[in-house]
C-alpha positions as CSV (number, residue, x, y, z in Angstrom):
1,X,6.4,9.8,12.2
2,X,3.5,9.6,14.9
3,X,1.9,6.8,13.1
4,X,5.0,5.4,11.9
5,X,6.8,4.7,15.4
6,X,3.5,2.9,16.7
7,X,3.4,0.5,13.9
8,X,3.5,-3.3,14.8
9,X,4.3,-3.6,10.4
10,X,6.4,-1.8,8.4
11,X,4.9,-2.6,5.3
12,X,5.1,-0.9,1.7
13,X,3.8,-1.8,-1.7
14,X,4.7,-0.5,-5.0
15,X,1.9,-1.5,-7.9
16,X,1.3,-0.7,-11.6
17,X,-2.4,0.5,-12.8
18,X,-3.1,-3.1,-13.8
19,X,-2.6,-4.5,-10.4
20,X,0.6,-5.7,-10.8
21,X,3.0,-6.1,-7.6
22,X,6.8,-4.1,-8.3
23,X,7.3,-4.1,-4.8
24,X,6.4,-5.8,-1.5
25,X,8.5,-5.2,1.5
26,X,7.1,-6.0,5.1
27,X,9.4,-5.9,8.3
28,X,8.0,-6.6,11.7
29,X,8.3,-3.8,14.2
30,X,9.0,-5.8,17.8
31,X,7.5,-9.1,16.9
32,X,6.3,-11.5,14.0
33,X,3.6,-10.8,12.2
34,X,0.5,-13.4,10.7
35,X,-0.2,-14.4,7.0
36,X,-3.5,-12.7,7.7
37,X,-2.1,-9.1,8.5
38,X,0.4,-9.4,5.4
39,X,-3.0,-10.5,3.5
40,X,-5.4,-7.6,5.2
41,X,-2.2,-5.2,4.4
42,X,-1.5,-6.0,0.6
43,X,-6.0,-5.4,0.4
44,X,-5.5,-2.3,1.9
45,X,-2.4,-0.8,0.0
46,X,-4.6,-2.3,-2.6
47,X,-7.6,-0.3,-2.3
48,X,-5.4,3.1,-1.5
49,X,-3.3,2.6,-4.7
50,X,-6.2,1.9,-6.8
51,X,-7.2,5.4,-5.6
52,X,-4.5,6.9,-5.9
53,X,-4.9,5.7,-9.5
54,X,-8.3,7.1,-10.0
55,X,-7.1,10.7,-8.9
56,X,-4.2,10.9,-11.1
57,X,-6.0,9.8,-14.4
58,X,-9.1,11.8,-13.7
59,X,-6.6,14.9,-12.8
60,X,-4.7,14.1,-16.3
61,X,-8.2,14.5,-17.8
62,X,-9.2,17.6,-17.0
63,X,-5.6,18.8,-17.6
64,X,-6.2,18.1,-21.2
């Protein structure tokens, strides 16, 4: 909630392991937001669910 309320984008992405998009929902929080935040957001979500990703699979390995 404490980083939640400050938020100018409420933005959450839903993606398969080979980068595919299943969800993409962005509401602005007070004001309109650019093409360029909705672009720097998706990188990001990106970049944390490609993580995210990583951990699971190499966790599934060693649980084998």
């Amino acid at each position: 909630y404490e980083e939640d309320h400050k938020a100018e984008v409420d933005f959450n992405v839903v993606m398969t392991d080979t980068n595919e998009f299943v969800e993409i929902q962005g509401t602005a929080e007070g004001k309109p937001f650019s093409k360029e935040t909705a672009d720097a957001l998706l990188s990001l979500a990106r970049q944390g669910i490609d993580k995210l990703f990583r951990i699971q699979k190499e966790t599934l390995r060693a649980l084998s």
